[in-house]
Wavefront OBJ file of the C-alpha trace (Angstrom):
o trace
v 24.649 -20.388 -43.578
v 22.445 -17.641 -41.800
v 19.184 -17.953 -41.515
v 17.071 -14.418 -42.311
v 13.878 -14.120 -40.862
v 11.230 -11.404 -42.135
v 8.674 -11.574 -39.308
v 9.498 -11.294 -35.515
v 6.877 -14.163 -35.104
v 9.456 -16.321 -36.643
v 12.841 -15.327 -34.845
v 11.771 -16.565 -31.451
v 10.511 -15.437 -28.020
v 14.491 -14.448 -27.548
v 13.749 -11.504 -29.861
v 15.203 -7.894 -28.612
v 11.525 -6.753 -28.264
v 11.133 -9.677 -25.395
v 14.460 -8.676 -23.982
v 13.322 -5.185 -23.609
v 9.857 -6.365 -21.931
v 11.266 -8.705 -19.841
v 14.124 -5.950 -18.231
v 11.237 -3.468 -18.048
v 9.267 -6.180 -16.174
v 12.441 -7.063 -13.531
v 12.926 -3.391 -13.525
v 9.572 -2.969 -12.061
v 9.478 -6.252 -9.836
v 12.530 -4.611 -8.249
v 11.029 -1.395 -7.525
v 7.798 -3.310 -6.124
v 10.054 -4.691 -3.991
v 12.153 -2.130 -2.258
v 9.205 -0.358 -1.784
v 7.205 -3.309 0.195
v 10.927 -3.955 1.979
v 10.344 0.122 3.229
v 7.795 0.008 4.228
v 8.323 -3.290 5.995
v 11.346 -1.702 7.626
v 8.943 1.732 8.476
v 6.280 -0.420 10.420
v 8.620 -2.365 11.853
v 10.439 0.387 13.315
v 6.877 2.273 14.751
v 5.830 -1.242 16.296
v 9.501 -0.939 18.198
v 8.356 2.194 19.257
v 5.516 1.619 20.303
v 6.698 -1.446 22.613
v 9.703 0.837 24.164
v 6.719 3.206 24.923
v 4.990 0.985 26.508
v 7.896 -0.698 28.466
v 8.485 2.903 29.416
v 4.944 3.490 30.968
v 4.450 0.330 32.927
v 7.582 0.738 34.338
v 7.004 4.731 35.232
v 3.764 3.071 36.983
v 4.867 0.575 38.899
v 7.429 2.517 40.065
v 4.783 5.255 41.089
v 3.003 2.370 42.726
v 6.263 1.289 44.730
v 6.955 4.751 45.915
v 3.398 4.905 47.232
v 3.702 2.483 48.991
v 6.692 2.818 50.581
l 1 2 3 4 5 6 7 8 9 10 11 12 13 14 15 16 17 18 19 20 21 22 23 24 25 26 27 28 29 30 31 32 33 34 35 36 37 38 39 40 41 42 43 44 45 46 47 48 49 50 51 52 53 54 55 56 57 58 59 60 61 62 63 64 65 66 67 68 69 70
């Protein structure tokens, strides 16, 4: 026999109220997420930059340097 329950107190935490609170809350841990992984991705990419840059420049110097030399 079924049980009928008046009050959403007594159904449960498993309730369709819960359900709905607990996708909304995923929902939003996921966008949290992809968000922190872009701009993860965005800094990481203008650090790279910034090292080829670098690379770039001490290499333009020291080849300045060898050329004066020579």
């Amino acid at each position: 026999m079924k049980s009928v329950y008046t009050n959403t107190v007594e159904r449960g935490i498993l309730t369709s109220a819960y359900k709905r609170e607990i996708k909304q809350s995923i929902s939003e841990s996921k966008r949290a997420t992809l968000s922190n992984m872009k701009s993860m991705i965005e800094t990481h990419q203008d650090h790279v930059q910034s090292q080829t840059g670098t690379i770039l420049r001490v290499a333009l110097f020291f080849g300045s340097i060898i050329m004066i030399i020579s």
